[in-house]
GUBA-184468 format. One record per residue: residue in one letter; residue number from 0; x, y, z of N, C-alpha, C in turn; chain. Coordinates in Angstrom, 2 decimals, padded with zeros to 5 digits, m for minus. Example, Ala and Ser with C-alpha at 12.3 -4.5 7.8 and 13.67 -1.06 7.14 Angstrom:
! GUBA-184468
> aa,i,n_X,n_Y,n_Z,ca_X,ca_Y,ca_Z,c_X,c_Y,c_Z,ch
> A,0,013.19,m005.69,007.80,012.30,m004.50,007.80,013.20,m003.30,007.80,A;
> S,1,012.85,m002.25,007.08,013.67,m001.06,007.14,012.90,000.03,007.87,A;
//
This chain:
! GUBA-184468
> aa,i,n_X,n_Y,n_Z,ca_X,ca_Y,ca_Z,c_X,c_Y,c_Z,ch
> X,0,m010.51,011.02,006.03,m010.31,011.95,004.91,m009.88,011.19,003.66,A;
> X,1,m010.43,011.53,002.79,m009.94,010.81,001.52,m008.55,011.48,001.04,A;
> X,2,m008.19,010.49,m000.70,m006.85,011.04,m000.88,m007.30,012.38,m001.34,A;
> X,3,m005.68,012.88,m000.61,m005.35,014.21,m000.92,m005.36,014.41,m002.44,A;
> X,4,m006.11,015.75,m003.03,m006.14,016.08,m004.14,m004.85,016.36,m004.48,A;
> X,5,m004.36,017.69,m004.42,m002.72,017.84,m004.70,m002.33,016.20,m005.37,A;
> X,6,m002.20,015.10,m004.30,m001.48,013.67,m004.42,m002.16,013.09,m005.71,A;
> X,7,m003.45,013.46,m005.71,m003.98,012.86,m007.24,m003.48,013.36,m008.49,A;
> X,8,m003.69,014.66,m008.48,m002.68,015.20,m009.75,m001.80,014.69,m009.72,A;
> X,9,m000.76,014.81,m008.69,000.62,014.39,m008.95,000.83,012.81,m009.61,A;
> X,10,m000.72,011.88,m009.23,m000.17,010.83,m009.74,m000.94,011.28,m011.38,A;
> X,11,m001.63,011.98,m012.06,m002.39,012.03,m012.94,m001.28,012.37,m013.86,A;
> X,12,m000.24,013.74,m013.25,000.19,013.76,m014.36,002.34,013.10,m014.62,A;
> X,13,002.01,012.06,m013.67,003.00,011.39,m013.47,002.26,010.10,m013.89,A;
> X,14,001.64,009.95,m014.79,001.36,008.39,m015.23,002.61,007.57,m015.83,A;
> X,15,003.17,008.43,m016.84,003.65,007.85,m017.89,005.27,006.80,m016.98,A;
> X,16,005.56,007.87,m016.13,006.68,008.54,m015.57,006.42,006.92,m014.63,A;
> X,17,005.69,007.19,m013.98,005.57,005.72,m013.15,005.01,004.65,m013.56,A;
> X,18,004.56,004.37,m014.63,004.66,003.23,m015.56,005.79,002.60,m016.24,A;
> X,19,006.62,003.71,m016.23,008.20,003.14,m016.70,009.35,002.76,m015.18,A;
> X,20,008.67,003.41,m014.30,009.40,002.86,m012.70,008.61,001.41,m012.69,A;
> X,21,007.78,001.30,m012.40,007.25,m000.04,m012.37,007.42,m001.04,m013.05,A;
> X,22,007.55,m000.99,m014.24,007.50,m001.78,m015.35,009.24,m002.10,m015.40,A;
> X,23,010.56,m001.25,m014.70,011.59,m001.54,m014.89,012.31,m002.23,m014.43,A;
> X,24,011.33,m002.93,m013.38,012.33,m003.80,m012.38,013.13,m003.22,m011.43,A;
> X,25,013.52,m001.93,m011.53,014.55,m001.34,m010.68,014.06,m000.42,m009.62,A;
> X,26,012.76,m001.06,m008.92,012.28,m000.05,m008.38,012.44,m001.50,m006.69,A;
> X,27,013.53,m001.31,m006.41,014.36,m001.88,m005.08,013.05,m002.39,m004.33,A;
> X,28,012.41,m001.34,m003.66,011.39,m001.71,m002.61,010.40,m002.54,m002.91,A;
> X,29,009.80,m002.20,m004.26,009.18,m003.14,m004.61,009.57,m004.68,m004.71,A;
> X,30,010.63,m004.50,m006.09,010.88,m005.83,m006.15,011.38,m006.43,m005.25,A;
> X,31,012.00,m005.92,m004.53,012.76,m007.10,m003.79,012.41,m007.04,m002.06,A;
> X,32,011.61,m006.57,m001.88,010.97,m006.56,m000.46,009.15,m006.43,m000.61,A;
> X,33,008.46,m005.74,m001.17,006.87,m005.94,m000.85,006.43,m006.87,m001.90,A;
> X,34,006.69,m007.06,m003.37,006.07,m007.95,m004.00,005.98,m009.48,m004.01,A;
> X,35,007.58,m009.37,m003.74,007.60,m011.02,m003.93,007.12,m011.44,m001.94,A;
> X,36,006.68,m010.80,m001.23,006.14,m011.04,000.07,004.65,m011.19,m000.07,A;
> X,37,004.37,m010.18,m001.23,002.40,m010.10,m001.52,002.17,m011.36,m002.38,A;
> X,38,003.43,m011.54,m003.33,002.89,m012.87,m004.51,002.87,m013.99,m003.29,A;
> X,39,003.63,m014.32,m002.44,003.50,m015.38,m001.60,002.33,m015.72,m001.24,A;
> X,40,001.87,m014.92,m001.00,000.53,m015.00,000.05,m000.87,m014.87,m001.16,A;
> X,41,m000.45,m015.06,m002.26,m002.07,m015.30,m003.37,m002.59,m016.36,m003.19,A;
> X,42,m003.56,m016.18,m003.32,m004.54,m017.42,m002.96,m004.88,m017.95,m004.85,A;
> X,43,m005.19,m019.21,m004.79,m005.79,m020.00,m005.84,m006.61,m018.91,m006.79,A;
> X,44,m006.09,m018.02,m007.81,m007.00,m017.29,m008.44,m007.77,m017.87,m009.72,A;
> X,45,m007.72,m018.83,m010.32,m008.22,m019.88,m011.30,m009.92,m019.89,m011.07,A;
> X,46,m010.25,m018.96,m012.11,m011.96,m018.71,m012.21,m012.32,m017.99,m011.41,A;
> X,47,m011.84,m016.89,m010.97,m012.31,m016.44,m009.44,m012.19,m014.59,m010.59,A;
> X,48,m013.19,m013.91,m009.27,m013.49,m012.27,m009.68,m012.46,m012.01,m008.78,A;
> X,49,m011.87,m011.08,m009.28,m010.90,m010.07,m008.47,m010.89,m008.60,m008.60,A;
> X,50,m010.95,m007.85,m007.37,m010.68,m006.37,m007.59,m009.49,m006.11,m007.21,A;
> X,51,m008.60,m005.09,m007.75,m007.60,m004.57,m007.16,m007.67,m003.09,m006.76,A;
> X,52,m007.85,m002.87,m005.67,m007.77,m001.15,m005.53,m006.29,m000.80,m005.57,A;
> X,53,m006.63,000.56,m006.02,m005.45,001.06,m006.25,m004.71,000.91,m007.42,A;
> X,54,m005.08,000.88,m009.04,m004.70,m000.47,m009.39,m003.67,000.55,m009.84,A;
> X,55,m003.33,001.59,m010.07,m001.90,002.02,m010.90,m002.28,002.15,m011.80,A;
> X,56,m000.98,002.02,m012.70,m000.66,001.58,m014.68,m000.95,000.08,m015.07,A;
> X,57,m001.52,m000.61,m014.01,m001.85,m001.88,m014.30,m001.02,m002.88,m014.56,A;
> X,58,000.22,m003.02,m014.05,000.96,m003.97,m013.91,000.55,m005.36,m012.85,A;
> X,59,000.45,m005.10,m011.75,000.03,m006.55,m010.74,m001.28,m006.57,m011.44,A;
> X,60,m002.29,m005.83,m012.01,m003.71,m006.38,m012.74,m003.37,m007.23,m014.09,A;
> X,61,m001.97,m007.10,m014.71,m002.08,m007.87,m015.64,m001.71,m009.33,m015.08,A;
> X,62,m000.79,m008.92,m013.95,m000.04,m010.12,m013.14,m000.95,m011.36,m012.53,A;
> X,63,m002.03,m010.63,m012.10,m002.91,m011.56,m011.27,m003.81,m012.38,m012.14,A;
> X,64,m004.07,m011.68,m013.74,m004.81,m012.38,m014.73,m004.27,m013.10,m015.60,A;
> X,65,m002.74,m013.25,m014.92,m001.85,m014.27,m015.57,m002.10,m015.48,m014.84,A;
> X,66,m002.44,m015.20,m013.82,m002.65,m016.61,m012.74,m004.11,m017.53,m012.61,A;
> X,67,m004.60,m016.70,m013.72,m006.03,m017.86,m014.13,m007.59,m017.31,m013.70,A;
> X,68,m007.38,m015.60,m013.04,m008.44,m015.04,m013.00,m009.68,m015.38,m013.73,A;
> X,69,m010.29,m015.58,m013.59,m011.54,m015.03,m014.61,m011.91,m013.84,m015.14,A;
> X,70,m011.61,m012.50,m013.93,m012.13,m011.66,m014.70,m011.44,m010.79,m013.39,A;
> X,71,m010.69,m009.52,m013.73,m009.91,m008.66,m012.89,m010.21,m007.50,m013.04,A;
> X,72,m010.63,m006.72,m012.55,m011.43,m004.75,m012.39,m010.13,m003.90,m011.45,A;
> X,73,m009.54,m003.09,m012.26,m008.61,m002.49,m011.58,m009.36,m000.68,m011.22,A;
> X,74,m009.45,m000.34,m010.02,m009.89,000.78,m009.99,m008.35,001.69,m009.12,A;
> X,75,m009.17,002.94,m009.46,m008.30,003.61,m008.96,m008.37,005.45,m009.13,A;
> X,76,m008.16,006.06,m008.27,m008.55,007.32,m008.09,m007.95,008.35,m008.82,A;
> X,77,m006.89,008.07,m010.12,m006.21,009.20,m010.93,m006.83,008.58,m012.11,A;
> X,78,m007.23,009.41,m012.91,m007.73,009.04,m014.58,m006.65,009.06,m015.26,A;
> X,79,m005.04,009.61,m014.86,m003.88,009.13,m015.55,m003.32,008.51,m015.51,A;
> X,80,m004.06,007.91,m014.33,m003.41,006.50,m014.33,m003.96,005.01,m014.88,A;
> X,81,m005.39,005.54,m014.42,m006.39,004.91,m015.22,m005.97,004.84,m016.57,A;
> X,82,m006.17,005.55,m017.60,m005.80,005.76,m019.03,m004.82,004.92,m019.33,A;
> X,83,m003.57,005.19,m018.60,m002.62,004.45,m018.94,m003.16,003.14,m018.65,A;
> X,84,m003.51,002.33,m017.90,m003.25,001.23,m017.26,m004.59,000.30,m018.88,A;
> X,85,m005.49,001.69,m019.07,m006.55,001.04,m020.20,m005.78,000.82,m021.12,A;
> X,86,m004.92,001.59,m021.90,m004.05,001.76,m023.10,m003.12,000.67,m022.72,A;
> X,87,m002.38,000.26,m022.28,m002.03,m001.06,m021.43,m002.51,m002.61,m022.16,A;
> X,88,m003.58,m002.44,m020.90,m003.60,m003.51,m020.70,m005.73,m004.02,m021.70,A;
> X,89,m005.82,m004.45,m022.45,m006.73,m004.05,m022.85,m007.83,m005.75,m022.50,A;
> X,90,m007.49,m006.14,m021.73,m008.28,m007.41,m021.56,m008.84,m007.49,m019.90,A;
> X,91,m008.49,m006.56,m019.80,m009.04,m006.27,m017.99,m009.82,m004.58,m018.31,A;
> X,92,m010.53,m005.00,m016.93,m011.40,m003.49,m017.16,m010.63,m002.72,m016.08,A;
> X,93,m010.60,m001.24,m016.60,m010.12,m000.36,m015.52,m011.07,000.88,m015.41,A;
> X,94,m011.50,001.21,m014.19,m012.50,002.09,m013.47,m011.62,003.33,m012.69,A;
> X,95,m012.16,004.34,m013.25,m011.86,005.61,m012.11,m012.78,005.39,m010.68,A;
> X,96,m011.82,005.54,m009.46,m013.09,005.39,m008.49,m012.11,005.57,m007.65,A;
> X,97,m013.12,005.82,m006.36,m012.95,005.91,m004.87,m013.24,004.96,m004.21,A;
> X,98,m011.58,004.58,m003.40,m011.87,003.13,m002.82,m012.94,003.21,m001.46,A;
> X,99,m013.12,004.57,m001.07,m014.03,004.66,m000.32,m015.65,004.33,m000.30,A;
> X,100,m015.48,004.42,m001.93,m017.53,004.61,m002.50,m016.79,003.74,m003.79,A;
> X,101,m017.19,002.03,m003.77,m016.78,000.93,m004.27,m018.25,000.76,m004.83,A;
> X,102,m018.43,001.31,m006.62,m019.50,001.05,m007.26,m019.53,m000.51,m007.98,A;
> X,103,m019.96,m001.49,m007.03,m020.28,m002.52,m007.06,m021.18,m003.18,m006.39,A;
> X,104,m021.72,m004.22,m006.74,m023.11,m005.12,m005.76,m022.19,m005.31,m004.68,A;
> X,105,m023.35,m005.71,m003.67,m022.61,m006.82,m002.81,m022.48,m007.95,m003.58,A;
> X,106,m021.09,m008.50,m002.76,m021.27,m010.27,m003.05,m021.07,m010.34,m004.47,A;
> X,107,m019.73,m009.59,m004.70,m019.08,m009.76,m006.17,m018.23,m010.36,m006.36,A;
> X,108,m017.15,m009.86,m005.43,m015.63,m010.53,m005.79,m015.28,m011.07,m004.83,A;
> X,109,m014.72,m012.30,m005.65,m013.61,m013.21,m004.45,m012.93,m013.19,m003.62,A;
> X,110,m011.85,m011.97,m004.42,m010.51,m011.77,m003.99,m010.55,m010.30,m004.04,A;
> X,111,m010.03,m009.63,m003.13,m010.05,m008.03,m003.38,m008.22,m007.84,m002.77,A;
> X,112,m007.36,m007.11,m004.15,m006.20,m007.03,m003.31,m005.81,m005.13,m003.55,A;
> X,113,m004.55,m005.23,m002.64,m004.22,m003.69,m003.04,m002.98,m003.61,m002.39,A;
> X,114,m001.99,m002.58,m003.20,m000.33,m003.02,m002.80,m000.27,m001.35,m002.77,A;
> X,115,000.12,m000.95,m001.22,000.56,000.46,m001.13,m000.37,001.62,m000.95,A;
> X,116,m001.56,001.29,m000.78,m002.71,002.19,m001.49,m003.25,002.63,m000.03,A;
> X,117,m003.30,001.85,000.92,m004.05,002.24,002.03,m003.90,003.71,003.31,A;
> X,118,m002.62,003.67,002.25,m001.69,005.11,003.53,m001.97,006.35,002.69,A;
> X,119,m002.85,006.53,001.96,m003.66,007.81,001.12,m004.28,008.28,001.63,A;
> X,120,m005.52,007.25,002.81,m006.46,007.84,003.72,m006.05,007.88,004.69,A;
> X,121,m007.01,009.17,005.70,m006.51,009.12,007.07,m007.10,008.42,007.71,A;
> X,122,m008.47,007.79,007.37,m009.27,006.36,008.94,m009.49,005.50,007.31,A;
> X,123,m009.42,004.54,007.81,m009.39,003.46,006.93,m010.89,002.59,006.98,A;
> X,124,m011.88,003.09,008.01,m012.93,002.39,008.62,m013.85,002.42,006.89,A;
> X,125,m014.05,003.88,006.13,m015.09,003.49,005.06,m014.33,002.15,004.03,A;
> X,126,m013.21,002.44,004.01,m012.51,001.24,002.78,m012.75,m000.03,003.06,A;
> X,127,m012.11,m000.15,003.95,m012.55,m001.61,004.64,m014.20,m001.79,005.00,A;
> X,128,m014.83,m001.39,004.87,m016.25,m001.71,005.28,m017.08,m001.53,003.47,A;
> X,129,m016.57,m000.57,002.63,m016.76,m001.26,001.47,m016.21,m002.84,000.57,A;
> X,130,m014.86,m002.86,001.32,m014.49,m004.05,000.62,m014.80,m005.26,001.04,A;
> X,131,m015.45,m005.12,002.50,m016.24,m006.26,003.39,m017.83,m006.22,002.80,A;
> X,132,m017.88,m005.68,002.17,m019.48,m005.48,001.50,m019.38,m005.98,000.05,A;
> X,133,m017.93,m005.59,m000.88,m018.18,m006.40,m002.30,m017.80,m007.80,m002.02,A;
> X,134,m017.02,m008.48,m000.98,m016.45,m009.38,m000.92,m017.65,m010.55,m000.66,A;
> X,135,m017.34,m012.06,m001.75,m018.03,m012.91,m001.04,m018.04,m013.27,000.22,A;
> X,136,m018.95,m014.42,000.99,m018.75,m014.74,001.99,m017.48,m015.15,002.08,A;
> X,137,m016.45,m015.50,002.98,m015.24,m015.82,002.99,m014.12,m015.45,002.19,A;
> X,138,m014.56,m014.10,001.67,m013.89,m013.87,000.60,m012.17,m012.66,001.15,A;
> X,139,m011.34,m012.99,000.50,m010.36,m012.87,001.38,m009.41,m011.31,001.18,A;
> X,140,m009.25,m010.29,001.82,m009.01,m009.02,001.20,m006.97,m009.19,001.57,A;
> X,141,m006.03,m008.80,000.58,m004.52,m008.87,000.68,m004.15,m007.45,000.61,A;
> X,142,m003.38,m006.71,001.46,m002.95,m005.44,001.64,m001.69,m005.21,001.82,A;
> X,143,m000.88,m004.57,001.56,000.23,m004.25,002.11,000.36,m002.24,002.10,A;
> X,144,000.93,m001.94,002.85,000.77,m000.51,003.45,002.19,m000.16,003.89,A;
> X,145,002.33,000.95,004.42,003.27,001.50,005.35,003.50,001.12,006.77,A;
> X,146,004.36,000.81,007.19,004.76,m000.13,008.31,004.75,001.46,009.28,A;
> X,147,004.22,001.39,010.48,003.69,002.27,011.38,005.48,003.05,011.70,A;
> X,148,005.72,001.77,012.51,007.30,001.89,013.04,008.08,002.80,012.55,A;
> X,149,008.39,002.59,010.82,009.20,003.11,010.09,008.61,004.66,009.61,A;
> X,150,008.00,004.86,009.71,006.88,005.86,009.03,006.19,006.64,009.74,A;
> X,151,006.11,006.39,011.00,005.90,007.19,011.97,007.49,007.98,012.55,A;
> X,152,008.40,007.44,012.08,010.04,008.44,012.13,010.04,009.72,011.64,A;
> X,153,011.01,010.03,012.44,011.50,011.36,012.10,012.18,010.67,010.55,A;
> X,154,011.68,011.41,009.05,012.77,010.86,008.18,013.31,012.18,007.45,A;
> X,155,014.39,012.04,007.40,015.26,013.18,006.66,015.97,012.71,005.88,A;
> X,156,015.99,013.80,004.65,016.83,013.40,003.54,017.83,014.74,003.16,A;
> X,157,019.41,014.94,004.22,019.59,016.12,003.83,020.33,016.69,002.33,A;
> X,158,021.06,014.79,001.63,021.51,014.97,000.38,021.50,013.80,m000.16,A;
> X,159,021.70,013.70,m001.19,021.75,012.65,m001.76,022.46,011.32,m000.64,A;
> X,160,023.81,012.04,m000.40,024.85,011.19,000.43,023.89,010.34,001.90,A;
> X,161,023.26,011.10,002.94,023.13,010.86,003.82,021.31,011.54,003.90,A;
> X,162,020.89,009.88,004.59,019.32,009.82,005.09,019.05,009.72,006.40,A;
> X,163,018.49,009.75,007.01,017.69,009.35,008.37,016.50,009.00,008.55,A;
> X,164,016.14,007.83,009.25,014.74,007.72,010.11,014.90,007.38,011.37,A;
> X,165,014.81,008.16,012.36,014.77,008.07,013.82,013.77,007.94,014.06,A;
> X,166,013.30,006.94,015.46,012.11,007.51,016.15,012.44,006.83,018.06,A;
> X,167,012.25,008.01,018.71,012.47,007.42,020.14,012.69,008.71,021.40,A;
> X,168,013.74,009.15,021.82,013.72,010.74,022.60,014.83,010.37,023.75,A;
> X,169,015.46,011.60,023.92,016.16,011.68,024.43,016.28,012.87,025.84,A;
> X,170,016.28,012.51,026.87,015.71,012.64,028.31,016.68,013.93,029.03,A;
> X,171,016.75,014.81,029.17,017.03,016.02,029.99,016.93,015.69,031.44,A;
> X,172,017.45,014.70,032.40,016.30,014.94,033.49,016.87,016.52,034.58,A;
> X,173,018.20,016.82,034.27,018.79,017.80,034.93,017.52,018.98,034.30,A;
> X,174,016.96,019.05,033.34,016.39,020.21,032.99,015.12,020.31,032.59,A;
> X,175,014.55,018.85,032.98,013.67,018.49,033.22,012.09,018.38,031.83,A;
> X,176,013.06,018.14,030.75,012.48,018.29,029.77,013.15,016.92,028.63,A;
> X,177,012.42,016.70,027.75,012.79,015.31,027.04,012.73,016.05,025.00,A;
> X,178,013.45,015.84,024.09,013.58,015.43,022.80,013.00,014.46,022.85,A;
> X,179,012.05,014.52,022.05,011.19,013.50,021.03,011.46,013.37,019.57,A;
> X,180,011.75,012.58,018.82,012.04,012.38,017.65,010.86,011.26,017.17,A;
> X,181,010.31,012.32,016.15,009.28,011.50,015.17,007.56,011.22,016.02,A;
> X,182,006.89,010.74,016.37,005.95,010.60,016.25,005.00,009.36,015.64,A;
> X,183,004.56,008.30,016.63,004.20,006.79,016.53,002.84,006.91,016.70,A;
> X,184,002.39,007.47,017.77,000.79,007.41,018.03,m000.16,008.63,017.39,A;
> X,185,000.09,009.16,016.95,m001.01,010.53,016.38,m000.44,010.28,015.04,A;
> X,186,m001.95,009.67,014.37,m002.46,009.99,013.42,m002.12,011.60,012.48,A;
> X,187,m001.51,011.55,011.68,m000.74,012.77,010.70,m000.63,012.72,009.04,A;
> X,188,m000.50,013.75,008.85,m000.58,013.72,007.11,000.88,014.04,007.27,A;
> X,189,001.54,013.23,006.06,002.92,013.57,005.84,003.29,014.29,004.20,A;
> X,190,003.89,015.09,003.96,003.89,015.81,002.93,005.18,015.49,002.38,A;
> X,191,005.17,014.77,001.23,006.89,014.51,001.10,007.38,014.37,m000.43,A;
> X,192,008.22,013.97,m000.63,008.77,014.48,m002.51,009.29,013.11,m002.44,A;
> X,193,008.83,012.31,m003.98,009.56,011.19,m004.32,010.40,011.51,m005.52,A;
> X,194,011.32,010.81,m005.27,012.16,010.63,m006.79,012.68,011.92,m007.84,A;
> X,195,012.93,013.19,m006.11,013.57,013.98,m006.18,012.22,015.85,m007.28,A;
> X,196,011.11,014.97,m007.70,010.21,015.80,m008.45,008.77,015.26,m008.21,A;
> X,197,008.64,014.10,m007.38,007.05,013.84,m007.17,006.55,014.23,m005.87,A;
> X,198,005.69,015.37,m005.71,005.19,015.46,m004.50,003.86,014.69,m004.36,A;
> X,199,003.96,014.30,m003.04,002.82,013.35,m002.59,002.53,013.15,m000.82,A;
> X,200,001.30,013.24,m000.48,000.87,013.06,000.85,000.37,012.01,001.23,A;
> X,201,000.60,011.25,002.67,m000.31,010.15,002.80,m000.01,010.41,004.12,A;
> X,202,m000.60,009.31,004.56,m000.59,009.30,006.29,m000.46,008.34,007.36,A;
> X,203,000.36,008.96,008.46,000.65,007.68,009.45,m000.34,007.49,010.24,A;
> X,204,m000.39,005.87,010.81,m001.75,006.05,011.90,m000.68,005.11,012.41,A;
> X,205,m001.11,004.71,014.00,m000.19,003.82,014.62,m001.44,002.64,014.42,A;
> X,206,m000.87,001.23,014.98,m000.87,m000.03,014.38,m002.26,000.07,015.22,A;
> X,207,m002.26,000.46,016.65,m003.80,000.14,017.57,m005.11,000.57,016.67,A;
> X,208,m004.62,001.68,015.91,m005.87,002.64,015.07,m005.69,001.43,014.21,A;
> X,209,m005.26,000.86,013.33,m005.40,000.30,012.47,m006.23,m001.21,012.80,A;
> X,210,m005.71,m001.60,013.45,m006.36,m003.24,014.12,m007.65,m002.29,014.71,A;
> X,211,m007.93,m001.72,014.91,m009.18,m001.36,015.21,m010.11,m001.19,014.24,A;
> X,212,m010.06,m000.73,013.16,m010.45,m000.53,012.41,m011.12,m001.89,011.63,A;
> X,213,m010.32,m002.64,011.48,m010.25,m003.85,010.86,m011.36,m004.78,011.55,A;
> X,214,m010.84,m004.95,012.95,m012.00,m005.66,013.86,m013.30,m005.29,013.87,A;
> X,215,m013.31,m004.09,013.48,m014.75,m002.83,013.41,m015.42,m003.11,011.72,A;
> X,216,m014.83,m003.26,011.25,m015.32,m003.88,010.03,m015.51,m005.00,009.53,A;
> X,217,m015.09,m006.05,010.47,m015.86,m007.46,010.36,m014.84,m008.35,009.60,A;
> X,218,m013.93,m008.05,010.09,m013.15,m009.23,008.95,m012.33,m010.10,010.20,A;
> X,219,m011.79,m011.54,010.07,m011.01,m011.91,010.74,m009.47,m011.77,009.79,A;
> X,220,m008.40,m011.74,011.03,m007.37,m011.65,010.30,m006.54,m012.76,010.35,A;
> X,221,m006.29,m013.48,008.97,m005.96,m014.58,008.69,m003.85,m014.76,009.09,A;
> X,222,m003.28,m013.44,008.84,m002.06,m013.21,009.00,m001.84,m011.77,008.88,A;
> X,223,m000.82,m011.68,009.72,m000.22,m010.52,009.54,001.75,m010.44,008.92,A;
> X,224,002.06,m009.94,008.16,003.93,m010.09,007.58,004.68,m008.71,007.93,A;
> X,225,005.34,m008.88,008.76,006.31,m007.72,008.50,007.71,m008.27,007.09,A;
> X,226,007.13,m008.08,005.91,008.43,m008.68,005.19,009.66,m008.08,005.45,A;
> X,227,011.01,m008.87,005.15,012.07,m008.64,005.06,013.04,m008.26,003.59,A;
> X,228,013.37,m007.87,003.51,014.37,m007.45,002.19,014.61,m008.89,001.41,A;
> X,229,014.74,m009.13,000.36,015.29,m010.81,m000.01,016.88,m010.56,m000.22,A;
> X,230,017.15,m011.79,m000.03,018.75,m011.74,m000.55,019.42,m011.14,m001.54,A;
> X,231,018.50,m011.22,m002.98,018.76,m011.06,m004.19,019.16,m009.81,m003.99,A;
> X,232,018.83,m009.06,m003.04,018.91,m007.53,m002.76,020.28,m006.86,m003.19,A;
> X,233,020.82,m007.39,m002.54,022.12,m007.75,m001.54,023.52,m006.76,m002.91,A;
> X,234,023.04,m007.44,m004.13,024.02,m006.98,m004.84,023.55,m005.90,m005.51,A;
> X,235,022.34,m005.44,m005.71,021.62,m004.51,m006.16,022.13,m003.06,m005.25,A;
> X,236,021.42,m003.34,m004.07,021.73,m002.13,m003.28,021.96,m003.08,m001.53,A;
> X,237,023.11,m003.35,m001.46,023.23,m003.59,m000.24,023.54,m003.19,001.14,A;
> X,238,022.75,m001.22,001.18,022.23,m000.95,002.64,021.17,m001.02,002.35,A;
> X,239,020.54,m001.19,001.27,018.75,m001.43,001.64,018.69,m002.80,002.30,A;
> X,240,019.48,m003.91,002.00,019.60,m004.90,002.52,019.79,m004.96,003.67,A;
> X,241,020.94,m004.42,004.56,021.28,m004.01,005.69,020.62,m003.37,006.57,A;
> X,242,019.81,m002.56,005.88,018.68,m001.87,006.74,017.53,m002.40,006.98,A;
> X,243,016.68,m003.04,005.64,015.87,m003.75,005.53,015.79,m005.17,006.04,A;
> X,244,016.95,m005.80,006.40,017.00,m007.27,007.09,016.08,m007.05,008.43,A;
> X,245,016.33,m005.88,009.07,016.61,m005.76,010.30,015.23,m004.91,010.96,A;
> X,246,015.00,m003.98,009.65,014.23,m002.76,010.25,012.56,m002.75,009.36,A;
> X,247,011.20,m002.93,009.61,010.44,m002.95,008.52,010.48,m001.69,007.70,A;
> X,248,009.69,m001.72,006.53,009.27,m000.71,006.06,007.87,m000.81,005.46,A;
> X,249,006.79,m001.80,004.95,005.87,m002.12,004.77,005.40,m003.34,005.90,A;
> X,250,003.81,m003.39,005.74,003.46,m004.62,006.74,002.15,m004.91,005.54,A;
> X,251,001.85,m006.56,005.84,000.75,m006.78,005.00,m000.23,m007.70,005.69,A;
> X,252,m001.67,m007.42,005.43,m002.55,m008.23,006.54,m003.00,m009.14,005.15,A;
> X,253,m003.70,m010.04,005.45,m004.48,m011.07,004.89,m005.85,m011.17,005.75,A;
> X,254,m006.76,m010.48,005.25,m008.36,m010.67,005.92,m008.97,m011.54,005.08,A;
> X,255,m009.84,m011.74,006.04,m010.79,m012.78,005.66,m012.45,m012.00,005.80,A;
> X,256,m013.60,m012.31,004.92,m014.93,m011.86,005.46,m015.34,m012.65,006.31,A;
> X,257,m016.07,m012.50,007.35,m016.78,m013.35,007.91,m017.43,m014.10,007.09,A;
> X,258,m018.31,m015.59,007.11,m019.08,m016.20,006.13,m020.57,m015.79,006.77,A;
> X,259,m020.87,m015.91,006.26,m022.74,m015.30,006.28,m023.40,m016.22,007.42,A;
//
């Protein structure tokens, strides 16, 4: 299933709104646990085509054409976000599109990356089998997503004060019945509110659906990261630290295309 409509508006008419989260540094998860784990892992971009799905307000598209791109195409499925990211950034091209139906040749881009974007759909098999189709031979796709583990939890938020993510069950055998908390293997749409006014849906799949997928679309997988929180964390917000040392919350693959 593609992304949820509802979730597109919400990012369409939350452009502005999350161009100023991004752009502020103070957005915890990012900075200090998925990005500086995704910048690690860039490959040599100096003259090279790059796509980014997903691209946002165009922040990592200006980032990556700081690093010697040749030429960077940010697509992405909200036109408000699009807009913004054009008004932006005006030396990169930005495309409305569906990462599912990738209007490009084969045998375009080098590098194809995308930070967060993959937990929009519910089977991941058309994305990945378009981005194994623009990608050169050996050409290498960087992802980072929703970590199954964490995200497949029961998560509750009953106040500001106090959160939860459980996932595991607890056994009756006198009554011959078991509590389950949360849900790891079935595939689900999750319906949830960010930042107290953004509603947005995406979806859990467990990790087997996912490596399946991947193998089914022809790529080898060069690495897999469960990142960890960085230190720097620590004084910022230090139970994200505490939690995050210990517990994932994103995972990121590094594929490769097969070579021809």
């Amino acid at each position: 299933m593609s992304t949820d409509k509802d979730t597109i508006k919400s990012y369409d008419n939350y452009a502005e709104e999350w161009a100023k989260r991004m752009r502020s540094g103070e957005n915890i998860a990012h900075e200090y646990l998925e990005k500086p784990a995704m910048y690690l892992k860039l490959p040599d971009l100096k003259g090279k085509k790059v796509l980014a799905l997903g691209c946002g307000t165009g922040e990592e598209c200006n980032y990556l054409k700081s690093l010697g791109a040749e030429e960077v195409v940010g697509i992405d499925i909200s036109e408000g976000l699009v807009k913004y990211a054009q008004d932006s950034y005006h030396n990169m091209e930005f495309r409305v599109m569906d990462m599912e139906k990738l209007n490009f040749s084969d045998n375009t881009f080098d590098f194809v990356y995308s930070s967060l974007v993959m937990h929009y759909v519910s089977s991941w098999s058309k994305t990945l089998n378009e981005v194994n189709r623009v990608l050169k031979s050996e050409g290498t796709f960087l992802f980072s997503t929703h970590h199954p583990t964490t995200w497949g939890a029961e998560r509750t938020r009953k106040d500001n004060s106090r959160r939860s993510s459980l996932l595991g069950y607890i056994k009756h055998k006198d009554k011959g019945t078991a509590e389950v908390v949360g849900d790891y293997l079935n595939t689900r749409k999750i319906d949830d509110v960010w930042f107290n006014d953004f509603k947005v849906s995406y979806y859990h799949r467990p990790l087997g659906d996912i490596m399946r997928d991947i193998i089914q679309a022809g790529f080898d997988i060069l690495d897999f990261i469960e990142p960890k929180a960085t230190e720097a964390v620590k004084e910022k917000d230090s139970m994200f630290w505490e939690i995050h040392e210990k517990i994932p919350l994103f995972m990121i693959f590094e594929l490769q295309k097969k070579s021809n």
